[in-house]
Backbone bond lengths (Angstrom), bond angles and torsions (degrees), N, CA, C in turn:
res aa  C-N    CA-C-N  psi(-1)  N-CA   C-N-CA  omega(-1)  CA-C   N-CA-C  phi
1 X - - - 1.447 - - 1.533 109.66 -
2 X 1.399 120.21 147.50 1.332 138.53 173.36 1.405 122.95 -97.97
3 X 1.407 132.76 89.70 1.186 111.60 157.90 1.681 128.67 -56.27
4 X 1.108 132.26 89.34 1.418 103.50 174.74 1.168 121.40 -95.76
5 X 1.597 130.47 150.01 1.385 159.28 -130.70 0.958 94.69 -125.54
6 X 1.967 116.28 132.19 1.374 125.36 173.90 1.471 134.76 -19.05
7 X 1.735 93.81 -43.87 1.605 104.42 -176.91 1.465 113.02 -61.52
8 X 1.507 112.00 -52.65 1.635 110.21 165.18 1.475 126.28 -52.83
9 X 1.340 118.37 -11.22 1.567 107.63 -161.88 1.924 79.63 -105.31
10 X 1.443 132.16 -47.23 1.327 127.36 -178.47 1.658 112.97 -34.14
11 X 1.505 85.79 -50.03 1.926 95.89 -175.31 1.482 112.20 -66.74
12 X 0.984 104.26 -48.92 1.829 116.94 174.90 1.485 100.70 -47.90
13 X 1.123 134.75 -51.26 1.667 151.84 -173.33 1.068 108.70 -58.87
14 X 1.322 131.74 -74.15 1.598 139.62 148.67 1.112 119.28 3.22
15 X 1.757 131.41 119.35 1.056 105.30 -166.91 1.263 107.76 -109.83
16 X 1.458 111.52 11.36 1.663 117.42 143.97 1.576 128.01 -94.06
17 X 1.186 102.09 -8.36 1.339 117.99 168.58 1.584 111.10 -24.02
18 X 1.610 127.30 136.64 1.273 154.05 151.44 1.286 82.77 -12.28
19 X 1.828 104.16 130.42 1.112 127.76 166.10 2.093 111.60 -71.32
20 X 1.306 95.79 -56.36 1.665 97.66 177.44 1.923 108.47 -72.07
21 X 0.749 111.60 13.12 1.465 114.84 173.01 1.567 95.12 -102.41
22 X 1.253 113.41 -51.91 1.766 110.38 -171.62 1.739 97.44 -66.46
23 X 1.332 111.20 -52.11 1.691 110.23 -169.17 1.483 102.60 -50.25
24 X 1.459 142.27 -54.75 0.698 160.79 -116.67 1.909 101.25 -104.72
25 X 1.645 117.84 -58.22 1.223 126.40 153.98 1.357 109.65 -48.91
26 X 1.240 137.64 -65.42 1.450 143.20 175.10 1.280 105.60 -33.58
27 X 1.430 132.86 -72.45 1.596 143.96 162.32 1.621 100.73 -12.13
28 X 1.058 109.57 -79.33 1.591 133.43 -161.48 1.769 103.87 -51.89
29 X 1.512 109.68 -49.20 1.490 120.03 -145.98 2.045 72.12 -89.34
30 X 1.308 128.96 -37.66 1.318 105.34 -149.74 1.732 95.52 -91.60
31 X 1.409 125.25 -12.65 1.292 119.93 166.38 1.481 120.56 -90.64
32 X 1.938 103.32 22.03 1.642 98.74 178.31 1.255 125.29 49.31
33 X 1.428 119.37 25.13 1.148 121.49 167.23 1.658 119.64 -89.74
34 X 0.850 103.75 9.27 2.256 117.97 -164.80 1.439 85.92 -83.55
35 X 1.366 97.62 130.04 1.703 94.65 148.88 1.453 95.17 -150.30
36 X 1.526 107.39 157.34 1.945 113.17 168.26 1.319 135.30 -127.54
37 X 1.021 134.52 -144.21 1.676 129.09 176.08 1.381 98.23 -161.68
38 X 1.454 119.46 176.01 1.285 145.17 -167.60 1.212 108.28 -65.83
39 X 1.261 143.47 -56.71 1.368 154.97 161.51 1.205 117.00 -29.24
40 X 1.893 122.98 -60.30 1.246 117.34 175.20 1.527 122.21 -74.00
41 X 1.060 110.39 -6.78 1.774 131.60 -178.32 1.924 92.25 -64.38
42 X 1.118 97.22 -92.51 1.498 110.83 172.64 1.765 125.57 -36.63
43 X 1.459 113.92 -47.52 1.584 96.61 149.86 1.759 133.61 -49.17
44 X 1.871 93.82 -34.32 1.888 93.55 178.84 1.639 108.57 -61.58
45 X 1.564 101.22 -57.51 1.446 103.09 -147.32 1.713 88.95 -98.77
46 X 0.938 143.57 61.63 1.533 150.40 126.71 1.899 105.97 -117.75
47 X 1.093 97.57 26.85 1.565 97.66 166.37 1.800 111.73 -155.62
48 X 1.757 100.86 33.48 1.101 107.10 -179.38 1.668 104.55 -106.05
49 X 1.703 105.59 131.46 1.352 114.49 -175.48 1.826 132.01 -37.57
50 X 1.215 83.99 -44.90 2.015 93.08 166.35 1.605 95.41 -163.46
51 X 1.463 119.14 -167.52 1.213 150.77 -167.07 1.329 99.93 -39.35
52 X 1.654 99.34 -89.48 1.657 121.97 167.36 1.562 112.01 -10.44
53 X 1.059 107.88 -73.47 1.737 118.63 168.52 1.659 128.90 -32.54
54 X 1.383 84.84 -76.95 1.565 100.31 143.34 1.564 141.74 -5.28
55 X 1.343 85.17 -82.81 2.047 99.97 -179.90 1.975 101.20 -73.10
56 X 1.058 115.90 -39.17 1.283 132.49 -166.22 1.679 97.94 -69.53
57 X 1.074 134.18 -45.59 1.419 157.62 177.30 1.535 96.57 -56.50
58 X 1.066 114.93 -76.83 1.590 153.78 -164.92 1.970 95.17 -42.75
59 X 1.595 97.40 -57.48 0.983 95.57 -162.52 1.784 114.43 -78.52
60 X 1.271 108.86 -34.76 1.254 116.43 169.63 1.589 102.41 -70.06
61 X 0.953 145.73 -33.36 1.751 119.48 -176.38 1.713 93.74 -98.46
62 X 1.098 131.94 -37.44 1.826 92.37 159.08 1.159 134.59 -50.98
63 X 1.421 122.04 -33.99 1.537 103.26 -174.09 1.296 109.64 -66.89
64 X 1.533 122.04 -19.71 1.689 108.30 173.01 1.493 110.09 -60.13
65 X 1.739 116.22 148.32 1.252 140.02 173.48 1.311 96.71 -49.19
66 X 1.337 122.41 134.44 1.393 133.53 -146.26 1.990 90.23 -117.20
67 X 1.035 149.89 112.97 1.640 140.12 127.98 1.414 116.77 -40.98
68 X 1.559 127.68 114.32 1.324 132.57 168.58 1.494 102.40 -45.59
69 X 0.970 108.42 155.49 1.640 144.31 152.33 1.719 125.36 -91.53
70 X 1.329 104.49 30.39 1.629 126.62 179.30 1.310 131.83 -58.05
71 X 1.067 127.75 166.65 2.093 129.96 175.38 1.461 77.70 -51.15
72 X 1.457 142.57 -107.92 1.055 120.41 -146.17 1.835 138.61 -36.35
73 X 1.002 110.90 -26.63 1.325 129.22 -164.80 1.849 83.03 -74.51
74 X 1.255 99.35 -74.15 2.040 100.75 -155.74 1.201 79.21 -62.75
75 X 1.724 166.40 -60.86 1.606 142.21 -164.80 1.561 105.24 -30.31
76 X 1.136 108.27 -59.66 1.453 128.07 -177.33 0.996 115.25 -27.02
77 X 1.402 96.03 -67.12 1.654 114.42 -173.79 1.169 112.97 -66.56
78 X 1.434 119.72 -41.35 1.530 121.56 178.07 1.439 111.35 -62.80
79 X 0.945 110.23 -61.76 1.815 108.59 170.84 1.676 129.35 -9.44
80 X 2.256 76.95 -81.18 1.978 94.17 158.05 1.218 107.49 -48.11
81 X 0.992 156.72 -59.46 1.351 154.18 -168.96 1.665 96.91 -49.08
82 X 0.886 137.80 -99.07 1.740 162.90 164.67 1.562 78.77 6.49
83 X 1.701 130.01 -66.34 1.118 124.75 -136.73 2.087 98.39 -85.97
84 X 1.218 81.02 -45.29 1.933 94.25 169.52 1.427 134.17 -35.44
85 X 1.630 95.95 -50.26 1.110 105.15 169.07 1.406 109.28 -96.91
86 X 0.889 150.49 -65.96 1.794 120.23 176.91 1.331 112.34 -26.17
87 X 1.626 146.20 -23.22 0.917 88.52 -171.61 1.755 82.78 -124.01
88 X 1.073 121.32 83.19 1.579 153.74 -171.50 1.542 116.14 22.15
89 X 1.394 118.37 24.97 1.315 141.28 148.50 1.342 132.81 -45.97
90 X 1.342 132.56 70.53 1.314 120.71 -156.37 1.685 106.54 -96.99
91 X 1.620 121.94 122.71 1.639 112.52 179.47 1.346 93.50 -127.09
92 X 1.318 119.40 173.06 1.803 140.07 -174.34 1.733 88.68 -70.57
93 X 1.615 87.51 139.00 1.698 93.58 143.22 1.539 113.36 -48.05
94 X 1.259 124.79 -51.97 1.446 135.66 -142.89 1.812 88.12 -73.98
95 X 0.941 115.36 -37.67 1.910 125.40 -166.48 1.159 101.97 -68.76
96 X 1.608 127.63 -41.36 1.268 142.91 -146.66 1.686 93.00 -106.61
97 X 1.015 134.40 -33.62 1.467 140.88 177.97 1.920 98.27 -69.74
98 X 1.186 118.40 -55.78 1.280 144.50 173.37 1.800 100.72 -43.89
99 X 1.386 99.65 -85.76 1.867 86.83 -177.21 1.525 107.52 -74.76
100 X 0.812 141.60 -22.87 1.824 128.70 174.27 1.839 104.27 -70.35
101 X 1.217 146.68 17.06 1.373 143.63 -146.22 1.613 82.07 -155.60
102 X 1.920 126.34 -39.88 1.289 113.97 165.24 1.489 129.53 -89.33
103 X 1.414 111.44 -2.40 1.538 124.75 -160.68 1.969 79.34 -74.66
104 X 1.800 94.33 134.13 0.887 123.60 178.73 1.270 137.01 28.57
105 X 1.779 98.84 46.71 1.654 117.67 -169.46 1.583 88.25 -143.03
106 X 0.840 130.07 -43.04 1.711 152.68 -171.34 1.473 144.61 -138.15
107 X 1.190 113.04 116.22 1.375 106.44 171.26 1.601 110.12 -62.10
108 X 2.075 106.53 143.71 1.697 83.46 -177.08 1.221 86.42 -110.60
109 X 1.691 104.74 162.56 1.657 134.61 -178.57 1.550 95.08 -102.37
110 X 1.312 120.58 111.74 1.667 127.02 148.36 1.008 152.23 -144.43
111 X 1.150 162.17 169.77 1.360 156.89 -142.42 1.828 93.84 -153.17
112 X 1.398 123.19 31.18 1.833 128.78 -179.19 1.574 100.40 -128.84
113 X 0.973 121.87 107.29 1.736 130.91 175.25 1.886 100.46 -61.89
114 X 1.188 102.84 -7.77 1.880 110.74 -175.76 1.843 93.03 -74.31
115 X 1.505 109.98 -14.16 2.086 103.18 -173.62 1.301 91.74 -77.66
116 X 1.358 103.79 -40.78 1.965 103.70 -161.43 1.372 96.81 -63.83
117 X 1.332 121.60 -48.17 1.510 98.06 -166.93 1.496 117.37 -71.71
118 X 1.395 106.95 -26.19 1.579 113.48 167.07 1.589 109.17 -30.51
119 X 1.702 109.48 -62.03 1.035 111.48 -163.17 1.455 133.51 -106.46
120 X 1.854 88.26 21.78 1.696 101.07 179.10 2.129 99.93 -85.82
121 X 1.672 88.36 2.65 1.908 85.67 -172.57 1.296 102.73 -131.08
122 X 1.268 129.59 -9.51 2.015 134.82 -177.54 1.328 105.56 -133.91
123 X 1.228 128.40 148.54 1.347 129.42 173.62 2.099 101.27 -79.07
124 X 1.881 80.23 110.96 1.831 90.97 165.17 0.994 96.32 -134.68
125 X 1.685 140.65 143.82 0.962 146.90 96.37 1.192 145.10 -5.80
126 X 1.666 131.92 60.50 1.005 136.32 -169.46 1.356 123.84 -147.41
127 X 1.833 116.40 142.28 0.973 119.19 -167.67 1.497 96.84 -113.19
128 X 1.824 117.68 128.24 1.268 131.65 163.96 1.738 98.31 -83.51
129 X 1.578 105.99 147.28 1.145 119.10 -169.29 1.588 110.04 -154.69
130 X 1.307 115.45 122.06 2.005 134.53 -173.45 1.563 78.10 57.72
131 X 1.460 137.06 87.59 1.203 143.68 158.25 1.462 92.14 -119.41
């Protein structure tokens, strides 16, 4: 399974958007392997042009199999966080909510160099892609 991460689904969206970013989502979404969480939901559709966009958006990334956003998930994240910054690594809450919600449920799909560093210090699973 694929989590993919706002940054991949923006580029995919684009309708000049990276060709191997679109092939690549396409791949994923047509072997039903996509799934997402709450976090990347809310980066798409608070950057959707009006309504129309919106519901249309909305409706296609809910029907993917959803990963909770649970006590375990934000520990996670808080942790990576704790560990990141000591050692002068600074990443988003939003990044850190994102790979702790895929750690060992999903490989993540992104186009944010903030996964790699995630996972040059915690075990994530993730593939950077047109980086």
């Amino acid at each position: 399974m694929y989590l993919i991460d706002s940054s991949a689904w923006i580029e995919y969206l684009r309708p000049r958007g990276s060709r191997e970013v679109k092939e690549r989502v396409r791949d994923i979404l047509q072997k039903e392997q996509a799934i997402s969480c709450g976090v990347v939901l809310v980066e798409i559709l608070k950057g959707a042009k009006n309504e129309r966009d919106f519901q249309a958006l909305h409706k296609c990334l809910a029907a993917l199999p959803q990963i909770p956003i649970d006590n375990p998930v934000i520990e996670r994240a808080a942790h990576w966080g704790f560990i990141l910054d000591r050692k002068g690594k600074v990443v988003s809450t939003t990044d850190l909510l994102i790979a702790a919600a895929a750690y060992k449920k999903a490989r993540l799909l992104h186009i944010d160099s903030n996964f790699e560093l995630i996972s040059s210090e915690v075990e994530l699973e993730e593939e950077g892609i047109g980086l």
